[in-house]
C-alpha positions in Angstrom: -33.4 17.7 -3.5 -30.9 16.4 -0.7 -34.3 15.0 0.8 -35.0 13.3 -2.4 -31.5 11.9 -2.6 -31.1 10.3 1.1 -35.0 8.9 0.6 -33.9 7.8 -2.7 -30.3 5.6 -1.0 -32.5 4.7 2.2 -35.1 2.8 -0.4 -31.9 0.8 -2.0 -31.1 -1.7 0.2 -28.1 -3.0 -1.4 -26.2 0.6 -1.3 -26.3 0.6 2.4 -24.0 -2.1 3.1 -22.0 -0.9 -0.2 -21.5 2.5 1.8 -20.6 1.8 5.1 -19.6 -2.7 5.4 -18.0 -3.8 2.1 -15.5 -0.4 2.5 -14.5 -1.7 6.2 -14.3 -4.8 5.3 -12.1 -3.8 2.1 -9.7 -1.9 4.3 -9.0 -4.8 6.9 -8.4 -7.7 3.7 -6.4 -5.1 1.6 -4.7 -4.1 5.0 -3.3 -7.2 5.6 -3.0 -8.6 1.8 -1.3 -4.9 0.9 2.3 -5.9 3.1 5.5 -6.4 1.6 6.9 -7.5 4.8 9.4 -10.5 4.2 8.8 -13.0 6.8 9.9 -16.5 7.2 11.3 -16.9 3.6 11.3 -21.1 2.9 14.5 -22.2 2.7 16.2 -25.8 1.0 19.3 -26.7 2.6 21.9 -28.5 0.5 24.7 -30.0 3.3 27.7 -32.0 1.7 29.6 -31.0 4.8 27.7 -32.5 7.8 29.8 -31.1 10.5 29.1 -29.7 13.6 29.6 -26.1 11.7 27.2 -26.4 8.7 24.2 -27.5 11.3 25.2 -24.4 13.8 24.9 -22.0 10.1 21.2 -23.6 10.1 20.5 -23.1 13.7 21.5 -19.6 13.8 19.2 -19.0 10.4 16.1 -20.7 11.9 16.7 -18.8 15.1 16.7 -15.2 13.7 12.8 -15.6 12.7 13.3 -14.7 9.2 14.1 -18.4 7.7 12.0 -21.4 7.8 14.3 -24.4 6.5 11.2 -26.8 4.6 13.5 -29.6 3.1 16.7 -31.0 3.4 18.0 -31.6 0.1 20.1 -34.7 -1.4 21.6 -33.5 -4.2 22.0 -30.0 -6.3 19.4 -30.9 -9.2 16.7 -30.8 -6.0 17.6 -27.9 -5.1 17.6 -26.2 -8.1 13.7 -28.1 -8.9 12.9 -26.6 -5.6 13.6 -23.1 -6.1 12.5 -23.4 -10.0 8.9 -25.4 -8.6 8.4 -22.8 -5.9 8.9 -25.1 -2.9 11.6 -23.1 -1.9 12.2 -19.3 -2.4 16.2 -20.0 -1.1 18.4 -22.7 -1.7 21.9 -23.1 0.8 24.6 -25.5 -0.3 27.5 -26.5 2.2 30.8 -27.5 0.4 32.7 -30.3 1.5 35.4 -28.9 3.3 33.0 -25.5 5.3 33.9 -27.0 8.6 37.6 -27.7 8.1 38.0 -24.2 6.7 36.4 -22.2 9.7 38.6 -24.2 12.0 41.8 -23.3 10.3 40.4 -19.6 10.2 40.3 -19.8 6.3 37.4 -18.1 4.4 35.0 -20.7 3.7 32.3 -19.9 1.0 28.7 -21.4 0.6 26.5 -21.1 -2.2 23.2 -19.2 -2.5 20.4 -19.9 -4.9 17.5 -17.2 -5.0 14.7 -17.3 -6.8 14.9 -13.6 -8.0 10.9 -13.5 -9.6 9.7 -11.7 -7.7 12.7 -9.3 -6.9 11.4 -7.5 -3.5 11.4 -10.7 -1.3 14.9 -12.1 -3.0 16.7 -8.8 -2.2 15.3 -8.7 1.5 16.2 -12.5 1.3 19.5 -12.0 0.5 19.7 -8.9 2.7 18.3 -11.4 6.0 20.8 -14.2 4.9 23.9 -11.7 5.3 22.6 -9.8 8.5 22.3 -13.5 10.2 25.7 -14.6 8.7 27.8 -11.9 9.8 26.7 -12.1 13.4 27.8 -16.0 12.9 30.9 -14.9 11.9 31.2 -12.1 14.5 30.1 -14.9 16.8 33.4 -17.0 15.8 35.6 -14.2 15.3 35.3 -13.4 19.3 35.5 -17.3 20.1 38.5 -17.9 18.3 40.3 -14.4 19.8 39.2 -15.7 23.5 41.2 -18.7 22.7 44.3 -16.6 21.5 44.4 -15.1 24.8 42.2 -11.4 23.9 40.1 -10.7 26.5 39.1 -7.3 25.0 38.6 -6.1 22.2 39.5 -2.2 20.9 36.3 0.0 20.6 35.8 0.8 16.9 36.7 4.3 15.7 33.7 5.2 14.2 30.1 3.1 15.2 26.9 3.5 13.5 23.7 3.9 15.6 20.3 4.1 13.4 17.6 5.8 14.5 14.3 5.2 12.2 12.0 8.4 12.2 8.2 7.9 12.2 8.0 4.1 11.6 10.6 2.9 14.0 9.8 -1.5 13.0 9.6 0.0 9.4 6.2 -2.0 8.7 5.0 -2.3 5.7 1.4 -1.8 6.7 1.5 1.4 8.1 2.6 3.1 4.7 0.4 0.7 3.0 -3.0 1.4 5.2 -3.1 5.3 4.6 -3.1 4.5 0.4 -5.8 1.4 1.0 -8.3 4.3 2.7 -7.4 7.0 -0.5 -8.7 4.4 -2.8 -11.5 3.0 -1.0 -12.3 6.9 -0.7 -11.9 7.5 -4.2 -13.7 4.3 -5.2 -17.0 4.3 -3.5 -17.6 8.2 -3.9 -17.2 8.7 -7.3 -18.4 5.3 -8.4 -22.2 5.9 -6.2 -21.5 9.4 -7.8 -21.6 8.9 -11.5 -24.0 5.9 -11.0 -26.6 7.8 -8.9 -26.7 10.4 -11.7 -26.8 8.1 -14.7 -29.4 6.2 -12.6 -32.0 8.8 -13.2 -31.2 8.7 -16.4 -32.1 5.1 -17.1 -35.0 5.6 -14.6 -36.6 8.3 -16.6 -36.6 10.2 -13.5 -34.5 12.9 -14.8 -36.9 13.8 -16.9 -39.2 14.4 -13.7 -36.3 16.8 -12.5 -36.3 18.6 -15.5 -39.9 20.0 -15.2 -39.3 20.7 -12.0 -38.5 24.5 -10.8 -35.4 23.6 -9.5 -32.3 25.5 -10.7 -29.4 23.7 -12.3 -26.9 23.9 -9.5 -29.5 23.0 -6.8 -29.9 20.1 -9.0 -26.0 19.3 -8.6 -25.5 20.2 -5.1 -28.7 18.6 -4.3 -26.9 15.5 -5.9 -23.4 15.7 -4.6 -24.3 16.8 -0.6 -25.0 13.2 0.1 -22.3 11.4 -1.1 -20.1 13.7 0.0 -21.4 13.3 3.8 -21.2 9.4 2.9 -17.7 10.1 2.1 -17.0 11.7 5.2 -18.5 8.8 7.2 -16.4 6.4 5.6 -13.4 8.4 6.2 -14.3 8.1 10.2 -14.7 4.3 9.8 -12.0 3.6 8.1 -9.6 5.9 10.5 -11.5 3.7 13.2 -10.3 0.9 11.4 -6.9 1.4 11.0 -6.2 2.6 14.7 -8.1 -0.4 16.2 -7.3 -3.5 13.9 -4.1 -2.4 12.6 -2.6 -0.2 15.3 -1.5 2.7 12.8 -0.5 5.3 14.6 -2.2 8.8 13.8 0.2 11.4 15.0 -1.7 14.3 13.3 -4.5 16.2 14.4 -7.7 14.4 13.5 -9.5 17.3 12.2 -6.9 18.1 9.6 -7.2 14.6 7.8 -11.0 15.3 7.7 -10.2 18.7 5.9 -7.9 16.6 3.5 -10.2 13.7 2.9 -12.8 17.3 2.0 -10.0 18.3 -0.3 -10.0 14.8 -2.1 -13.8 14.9 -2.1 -13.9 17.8 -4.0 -12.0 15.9 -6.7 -14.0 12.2 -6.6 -16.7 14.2 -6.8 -16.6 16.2 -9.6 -14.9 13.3 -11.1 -18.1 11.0 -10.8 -20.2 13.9 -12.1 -17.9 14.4 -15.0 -18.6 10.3 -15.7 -22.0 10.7 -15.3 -21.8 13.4 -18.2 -20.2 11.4 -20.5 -22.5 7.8 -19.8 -25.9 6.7 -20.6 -26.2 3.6 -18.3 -24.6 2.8 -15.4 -22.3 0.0 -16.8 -21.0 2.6 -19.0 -20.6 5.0 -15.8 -18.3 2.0 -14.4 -16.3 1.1 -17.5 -15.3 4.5 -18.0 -14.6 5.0 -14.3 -12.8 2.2 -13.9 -10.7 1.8 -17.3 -10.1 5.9 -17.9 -10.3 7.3 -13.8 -9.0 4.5 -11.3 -6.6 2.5 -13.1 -4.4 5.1 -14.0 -5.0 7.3 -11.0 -3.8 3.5 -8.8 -0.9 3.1 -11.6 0.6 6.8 -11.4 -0.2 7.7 -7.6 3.0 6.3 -5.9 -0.1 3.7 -4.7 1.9 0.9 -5.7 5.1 2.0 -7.2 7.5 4.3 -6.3 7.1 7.9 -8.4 11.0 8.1 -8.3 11.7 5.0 -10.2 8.8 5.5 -13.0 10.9 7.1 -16.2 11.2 11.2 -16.3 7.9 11.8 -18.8 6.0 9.5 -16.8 7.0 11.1 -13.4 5.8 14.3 -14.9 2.7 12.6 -16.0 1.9 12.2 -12.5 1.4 15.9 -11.3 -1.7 15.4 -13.4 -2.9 12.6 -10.5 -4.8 14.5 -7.6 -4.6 11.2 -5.9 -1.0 11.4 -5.9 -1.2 14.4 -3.4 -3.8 13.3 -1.4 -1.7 10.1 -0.7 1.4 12.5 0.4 -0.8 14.7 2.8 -2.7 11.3 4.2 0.9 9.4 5.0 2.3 12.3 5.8 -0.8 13.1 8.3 -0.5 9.5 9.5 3.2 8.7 10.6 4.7 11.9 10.2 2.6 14.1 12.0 2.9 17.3 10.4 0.8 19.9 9.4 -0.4 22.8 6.8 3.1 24.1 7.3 5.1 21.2 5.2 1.6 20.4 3.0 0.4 23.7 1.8 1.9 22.9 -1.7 0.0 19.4 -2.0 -3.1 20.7 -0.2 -3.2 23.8 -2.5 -2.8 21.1 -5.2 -5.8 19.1 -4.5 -8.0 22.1 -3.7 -7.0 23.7 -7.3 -7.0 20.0 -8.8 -11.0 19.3 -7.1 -12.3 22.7 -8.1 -10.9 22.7 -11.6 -12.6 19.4 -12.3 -16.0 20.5 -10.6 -16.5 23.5 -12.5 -15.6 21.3 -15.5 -18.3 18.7 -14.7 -21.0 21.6 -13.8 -20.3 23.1 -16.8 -20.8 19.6 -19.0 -24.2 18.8 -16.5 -27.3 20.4 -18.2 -30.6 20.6 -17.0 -32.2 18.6 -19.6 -32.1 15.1 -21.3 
């Protein structure tokens, strides 16, 4: 039967490149479209001052690599067209009197107009804008103390020192590359699962198996052993992948992501057989899979949006999500480079999570039409 199945993938010339290119490929677009890295945010800039002081402010913004100034405004209706029009996610206005104020030491305000749509980019915006001002005004504050006659200044009592643990230039694409691989993982095995299954169905092939002496669970291992050695195969290219286009560090022994991504399996798996249970053509097998299976499982994994800020019922909703723990014991694996120790709980998760819905799925899977 496993014979049958790899003869029967190596005739279909299209699954090949299904298997083994379009998840690659997948991995590298998602890994660099899945970033929520701020970088150069365009910025209009709104001067009524002109001085010497209001031109340094712009200096210092395009020189700290996070601001790209894209038009010099003329009045305060363009900036505010910009921002709405999307020319401009920032928009910096200069009063009249900014210089004149910072050289009499006064406080001298300017106004900031974000386009707060999409909130993620305006809050590390904003959070950019201030880090670069305040070494401006550091910057002045030690100029205008040299010229009072202070040539040092007191230590500070109490000095903060950050050190970042396991993602030291907090990238984005680091925690973002261990998720793409769960769901290509998820994807491609179960999907090829349920359809190879339903396949015989529209064939008439199963009908072939049926007279056949083969037992039942020959019948499902028979169907499952290849895919699941397809899964393990993509798990190696896509580990290839992210170490040698996207430089994610793997600080955890290789073996023991395999033995997770086998956990996982266990789940996609019995998952795709379950589909195939419950369809009668393989456009059925990929509705259901898609609209009932991957949606949710993408929604309520901590894929895209943080667990902790989804509402209490829905945050229990998600213990029900094996892909939720597979994502913790993959990062985790990834950056962290822990082991068994910390993920028993998760790991025991998935293993109860995978076998549950196996035996569920071999249950429903009957040797006969």
């Amino acid at each position: 039967m496993i014979i049958k199945e790899f003869g029967q993938i190596r005739r279909d010339r299209r699954m090949i490149p299904m298997f083994f290119v379009a998840p690659v490929l997948q991995l590298v677009l998602l890994g660099y479209a899945a970033n929520v890295d701020v970088k150069l945010v365009d910025t209009a800039v709104y001067d009524l001052d002109r001085s010497a002081e209001s031109r340094e402010v712009v200096r210092v913004l395009e020189g700290s690599g996070y601001f790209e100034i894209v038009e010099s405004l003329k009045s305060y209706d363009e900036g505010e067209k910009s921002v709405d029009e999307g020319e401009a996610k920032m928009a910096i206005v200069f009063p009249r009197d900014f210089g004149k104020k910072l050289k009499d030491g006064e406080r001298s305000p300017i106004q900031v107009l974000v386009d707060g749509s999409d909130s993620n980019a305006a809050v590390i915006g904003l959070n950019y804008l201030g880090s670069a001002l305040r070494e401006y005004s550091n910057k002045l504050a030690l100029e205008r103390l040299n010229r009072d006659g202070v040539r040092q200044i007191p230590a500070a009592r109490v000095g903060l020192e950050p050190r970042i643990w396991y993602n030291p230039q907090l990238k984005s694409m680091y925690f973002m590359i261990p998720g793409v691989l769960c769901i290509l993982l998820m994807v491609t095995t179960m999907m090829t699962t349920s359809m190879g299954v339903v396949r015989e169905k529209e064939l008439g092939t199963m009908e072939q198996l049926i007279v056949t002496p083969i037992r039942p669970w020959e019948l499902i291992v028979g169907k499952l052993f290849p895919f699941a050695i397809i899964g393990f195969l993509e798990t190696a290219f896509a580990l290839a992948a992210s170490a040698l286009v996207f430089h994610v560090p793997i600080r955890s022994n290789i073996f023991l992501i395999f033995f997770a991504a086998g956990l996982f399996l266990l789940t996609t798996l019995g998952l795709g057989l379950f589909v195939s249970t419950v369809s009668n053509t393989q456009q059925q097998a990929m509705m259901t899979a898609g609209f009932f299976i991957m949606m949710p499982f993408m929604m309520l994994s901590g894929f895209i949006f943080p667990i902790e800020n989804m509402p209490g019922v829905i945050q229990a909703a998600t213990y029900l999500i094996p892909l939720r723990y597979f994502l913790v014991i993959l990062r985790a694996l990834f950056l962290k480079g822990v082991g068994l120790a910390v993920l028993w709980k998760n790991a025991l998760a998935l293993f109860v999570w995978g076998v549950s819905i196996l035996a569920l799925s071999i249950l429903r899977f009957h040797k006969r039409l």
